[in-house]
C-alpha positions in Angstrom: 103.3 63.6 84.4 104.1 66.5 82.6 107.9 65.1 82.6 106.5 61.9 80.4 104.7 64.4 78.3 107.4 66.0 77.3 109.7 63.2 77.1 106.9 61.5 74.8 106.8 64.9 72.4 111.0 65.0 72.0 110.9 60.9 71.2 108.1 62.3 68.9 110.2 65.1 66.9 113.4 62.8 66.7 111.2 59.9 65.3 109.4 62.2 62.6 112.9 64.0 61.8 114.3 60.6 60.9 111.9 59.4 59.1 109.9 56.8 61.5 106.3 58.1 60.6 104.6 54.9 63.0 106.7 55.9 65.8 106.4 59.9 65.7 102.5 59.2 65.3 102.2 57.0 68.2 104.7 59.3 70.6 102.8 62.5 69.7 99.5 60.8 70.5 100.8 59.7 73.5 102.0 63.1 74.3 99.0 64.9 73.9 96.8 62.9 76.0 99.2 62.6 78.9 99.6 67.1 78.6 95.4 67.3 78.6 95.5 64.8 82.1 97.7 67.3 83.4 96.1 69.9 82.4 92.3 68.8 84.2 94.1 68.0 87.0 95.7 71.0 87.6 92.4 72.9 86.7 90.8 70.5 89.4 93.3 71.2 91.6 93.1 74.7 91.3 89.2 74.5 91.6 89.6 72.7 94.8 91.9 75.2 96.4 89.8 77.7 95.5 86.7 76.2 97.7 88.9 75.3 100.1 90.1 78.9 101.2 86.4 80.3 100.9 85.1 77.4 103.3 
């Protein structure tokens, strides 16, 4: 997931270097909500580990 993140955020810097305002806006959108999934799952998953050593 983090892969498609970053993928969306270089799609997003080529598109507003040339010019293609719609395009740059749409990829960086897309980009940031696919980096904050990843980064409440990884916080979940590192909550779970945590529970899961102490039990």
């Amino acid at each position: 997931m983090l892969y498609y993140a970053l993928v969306f955020l270089v799609v997003a810097l080529i598109a507003g270097v040339l010019g293609f305002g719609g395009i740059a806006g749409a990829s960086a959108g897309i980009a940031k909500i696919l980096f904050l999934v990843f980064i409440v799952l990884f916080l979940i998953s590192l909550v779970s580990q945590l529970f899961r050593r102490r039990a």
